[in-house]
C-alpha positions in Angstrom: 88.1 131.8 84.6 85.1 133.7 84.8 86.3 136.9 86.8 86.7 139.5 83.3 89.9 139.6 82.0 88.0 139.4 78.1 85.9 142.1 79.3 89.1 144.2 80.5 90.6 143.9 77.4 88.1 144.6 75.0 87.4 147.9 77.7 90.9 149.2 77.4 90.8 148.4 73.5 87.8 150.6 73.3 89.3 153.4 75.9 92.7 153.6 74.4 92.7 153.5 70.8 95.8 154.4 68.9 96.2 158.2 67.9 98.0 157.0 64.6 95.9 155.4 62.2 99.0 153.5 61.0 99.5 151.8 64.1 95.8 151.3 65.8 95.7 147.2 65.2 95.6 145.4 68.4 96.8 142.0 68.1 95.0 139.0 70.2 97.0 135.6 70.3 94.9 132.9 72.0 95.1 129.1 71.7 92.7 128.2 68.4 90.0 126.8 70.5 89.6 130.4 71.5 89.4 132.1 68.1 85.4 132.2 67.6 85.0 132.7 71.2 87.2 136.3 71.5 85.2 136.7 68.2 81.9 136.0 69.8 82.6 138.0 72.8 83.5 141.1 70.7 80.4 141.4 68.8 78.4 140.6 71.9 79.9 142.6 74.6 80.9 145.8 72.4 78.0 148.2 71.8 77.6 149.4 68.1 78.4 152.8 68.5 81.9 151.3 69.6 82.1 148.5 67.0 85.6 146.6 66.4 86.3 145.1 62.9 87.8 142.0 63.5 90.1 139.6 61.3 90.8 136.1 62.3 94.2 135.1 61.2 94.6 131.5 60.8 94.5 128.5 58.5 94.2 129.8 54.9 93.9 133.3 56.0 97.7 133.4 56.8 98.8 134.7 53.9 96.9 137.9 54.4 99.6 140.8 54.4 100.2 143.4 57.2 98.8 146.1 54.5 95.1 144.7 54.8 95.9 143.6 58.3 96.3 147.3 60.0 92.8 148.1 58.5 91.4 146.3 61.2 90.8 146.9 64.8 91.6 143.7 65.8 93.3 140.7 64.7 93.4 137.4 66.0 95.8 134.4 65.5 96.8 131.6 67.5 100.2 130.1 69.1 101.2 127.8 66.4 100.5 130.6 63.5 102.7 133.0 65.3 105.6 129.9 65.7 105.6 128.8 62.1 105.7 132.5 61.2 109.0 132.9 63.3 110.6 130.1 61.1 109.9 132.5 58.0 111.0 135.5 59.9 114.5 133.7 60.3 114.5 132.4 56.7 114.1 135.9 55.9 117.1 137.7 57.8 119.3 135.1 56.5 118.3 136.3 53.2 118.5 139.7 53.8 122.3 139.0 54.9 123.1 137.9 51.3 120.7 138.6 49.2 121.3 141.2 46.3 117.7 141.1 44.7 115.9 143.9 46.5 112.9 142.8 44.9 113.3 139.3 46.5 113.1 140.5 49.8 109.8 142.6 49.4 108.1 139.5 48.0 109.0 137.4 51.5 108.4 140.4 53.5 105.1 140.3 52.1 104.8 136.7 53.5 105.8 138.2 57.2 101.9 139.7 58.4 103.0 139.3 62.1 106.6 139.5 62.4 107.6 141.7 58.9 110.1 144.1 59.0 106.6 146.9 58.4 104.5 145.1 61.0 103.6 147.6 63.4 101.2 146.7 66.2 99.9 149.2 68.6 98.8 146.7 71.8 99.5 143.0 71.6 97.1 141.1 73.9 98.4 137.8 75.1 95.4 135.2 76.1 96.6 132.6 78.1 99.9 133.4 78.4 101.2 130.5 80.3 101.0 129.3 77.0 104.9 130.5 76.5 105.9 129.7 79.8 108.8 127.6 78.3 110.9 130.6 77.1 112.7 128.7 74.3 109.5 127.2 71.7 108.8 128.9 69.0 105.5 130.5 70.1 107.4 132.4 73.0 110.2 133.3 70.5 108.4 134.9 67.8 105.5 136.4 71.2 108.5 138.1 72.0 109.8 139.8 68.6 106.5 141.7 67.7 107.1 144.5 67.4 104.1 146.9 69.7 103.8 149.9 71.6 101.9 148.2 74.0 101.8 144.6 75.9 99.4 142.6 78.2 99.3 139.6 79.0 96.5 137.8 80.3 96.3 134.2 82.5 95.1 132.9 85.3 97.5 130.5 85.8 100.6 132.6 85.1 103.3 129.9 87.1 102.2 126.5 86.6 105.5 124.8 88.2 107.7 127.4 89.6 108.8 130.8 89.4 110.9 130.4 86.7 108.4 130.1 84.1 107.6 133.7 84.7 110.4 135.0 83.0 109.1 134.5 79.7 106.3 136.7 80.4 108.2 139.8 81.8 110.6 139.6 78.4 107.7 140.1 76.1 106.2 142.2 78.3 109.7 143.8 78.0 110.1 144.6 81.9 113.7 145.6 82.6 115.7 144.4 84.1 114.4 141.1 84.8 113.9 140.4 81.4 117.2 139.8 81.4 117.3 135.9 82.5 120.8 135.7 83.9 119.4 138.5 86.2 116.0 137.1 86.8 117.8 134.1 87.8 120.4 135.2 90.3 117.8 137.4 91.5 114.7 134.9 91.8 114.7 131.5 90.4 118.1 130.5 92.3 117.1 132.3 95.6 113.8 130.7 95.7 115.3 126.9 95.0 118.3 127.8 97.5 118.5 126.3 101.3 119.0 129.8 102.9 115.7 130.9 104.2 116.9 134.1 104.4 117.6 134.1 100.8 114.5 132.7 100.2 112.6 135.5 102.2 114.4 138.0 100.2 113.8 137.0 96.9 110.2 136.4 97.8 109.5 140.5 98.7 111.2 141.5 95.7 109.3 139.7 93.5 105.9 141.0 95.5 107.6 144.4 94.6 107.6 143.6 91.0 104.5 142.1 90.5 102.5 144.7 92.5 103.9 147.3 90.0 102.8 145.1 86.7 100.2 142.5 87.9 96.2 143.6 88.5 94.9 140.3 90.0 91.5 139.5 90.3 90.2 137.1 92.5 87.0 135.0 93.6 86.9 137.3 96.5 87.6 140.4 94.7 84.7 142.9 95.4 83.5 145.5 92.8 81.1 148.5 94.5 80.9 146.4 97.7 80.0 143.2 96.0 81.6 140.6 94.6 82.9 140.2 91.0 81.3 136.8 90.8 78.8 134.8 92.5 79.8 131.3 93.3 77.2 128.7 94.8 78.4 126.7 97.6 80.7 124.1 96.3 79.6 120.2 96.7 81.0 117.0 95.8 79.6 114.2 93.4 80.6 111.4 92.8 79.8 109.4 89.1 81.1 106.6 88.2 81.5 106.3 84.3 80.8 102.6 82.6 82.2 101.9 79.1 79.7 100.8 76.3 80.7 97.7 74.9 82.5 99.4 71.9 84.8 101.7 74.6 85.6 98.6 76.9 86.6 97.1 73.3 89.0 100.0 72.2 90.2 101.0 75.9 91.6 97.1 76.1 92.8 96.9 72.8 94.9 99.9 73.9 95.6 99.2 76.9 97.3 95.6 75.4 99.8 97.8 73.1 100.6 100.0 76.2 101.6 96.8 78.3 103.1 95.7 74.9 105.4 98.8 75.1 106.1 98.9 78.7 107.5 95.8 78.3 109.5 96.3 76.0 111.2 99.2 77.7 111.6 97.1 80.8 113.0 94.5 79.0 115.8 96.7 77.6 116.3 98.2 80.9 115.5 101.8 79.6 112.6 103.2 81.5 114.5 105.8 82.7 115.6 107.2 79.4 112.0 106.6 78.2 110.4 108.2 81.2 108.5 110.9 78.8 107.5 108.6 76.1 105.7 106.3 79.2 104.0 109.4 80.3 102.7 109.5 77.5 101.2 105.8 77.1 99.4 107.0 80.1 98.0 110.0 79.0 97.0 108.4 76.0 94.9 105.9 77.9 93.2 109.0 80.1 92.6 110.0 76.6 90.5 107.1 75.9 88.5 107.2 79.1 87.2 110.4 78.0 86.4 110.0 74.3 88.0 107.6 71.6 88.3 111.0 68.7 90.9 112.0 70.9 93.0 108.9 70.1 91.2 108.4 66.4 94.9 109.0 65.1 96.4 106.1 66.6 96.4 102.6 65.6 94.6 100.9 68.0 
């Protein structure tokens, strides 16, 4: 969002390196869009003298093993490489439960570069962490199970809907005891929904208490040597109203006709209710289309 949490990163990367040059990788999970950009920003912002290598660990590159991996200063990978490893991982322990071929198990360990029994990161960065908000996908699963000496995470959005979605971030960040969730629960998230004020008043300082001791927060109107951290022009309001070429009007009706197509037929069988998501997601699709018809290219329309 503009106010340096990249540049933070890369700073402490640069100030705290590992003393053990078999444990110095810092690991950068970002959504893929991000991938060239943390690139990008690492070559531009770091000086020479202070130069990172950098692997990018994704698409065909994710068979790279944890043995050329920890050469690196930095690796980055993304969400979804980090969830479909987790399904190996769990492959893998079951295997290790019965297996009898030794040999077996070093050959799938091999396949493991993030979450292998030798995979030993030194600081795992998390960008965009609301990103495993929802404690139980697999991205947040397998966020969880690396295996670091050091955690950050890194949003500016870190609750979206409620409170609760900040326990996923305090168990990989490892923050005991509320990374317990029956705890973080009674403690917070119930509290906070509850009718007592006084409950509600409670549970409100002790989270302040908590995330003054783990949160830096920076702000619009945080000031650095007097002045602030970003310069904003006044904000103003314009309004554009956006006409369809021919060809758009074409495809935004044609879609438009399935999605009243498919209403329908939900209304018809009286199950709107148990289709709520699904019509959410006619609509979405149709917002889609108002913006730019690749984003719908896979659908029939």
């Amino acid at each position: 969002m503009g106010l340096g949490k990249t540049v933070q990163a890369l700073s402490l990367v640069i100030a705290r390196p590992s003393t053990d040059p078999s444990r110095k990788t810092t690991l950068i999970i970002a959504p893929v869009a991000l991938m060239q950009q943390w690139k990008r920003e690492i070559e531009r912002l770091i000086k020479p003298e202070h130069k990172l290598s950098v692997f990018i660990l994704h698409g065909e590159k994710r068979k790279t093993g944890f043995d050329k991996l920890k050469r690196y200063d930095v690796v980055l990978t993304t969400f979804g490489s980090m969830g479909t490893e987790l399904k190996k991982r769990e492959q893998f322990d079951d295997m290790r439960r019965f297996a009898q071929n030794s040999n077996n198990l070093v050959a799938e360990a091999r396949g493991l570069p993030l979450l292998g029994p030798d995979s030993l990161w030194y600081r795992v960065i998390i960008d965009e962490a609301q990103c495993i908000k929802n404690r139980n996908t697999r991205a947040a699963l397998a966020c969880c199970s690396l295996n670091a000496t050091y955690r950050w995470c890194m949003s500016g959005t870190p609750m979206m809907n409620g409170v609760h979605e900040l326990h996923s971030l305090l168990r990989f960040l490892r923050i005991g005891p509320y990374n317990s969730l029956s705890l973080f629960s009674s403690t917070f998230t119930r509290p906070l929904k509850g009718s007592s004020k006084a409950d509600r008043e409670k549970a409100l300082v002790q989270l302040r208490v908590v995330l003054k001791a783990i949160l830096l927060r920076r702000t619009k109107f945080s000031k650095l040597d007097g002045k602030p951290l970003i310069q904003l022009p006044p904000r103003t309001t314009e309004k554009i109203h956006a006409v369809f070429s021919e060809d758009e009007q074409q495809l935004y009706d044609s879609l438009e006709s399935k999605t009243q197509i498919q209403f329908n037929k939900y209304l018809k069988a009286n199950s709107i209710g148990k289709n709520y998501s699904s019509i959410l997601v006619l609509l979405l699709r149709l917002r889609q289309a108002c913006c730019h018809p690749h984003l719908i290219r896979d659908l029939s329309v």
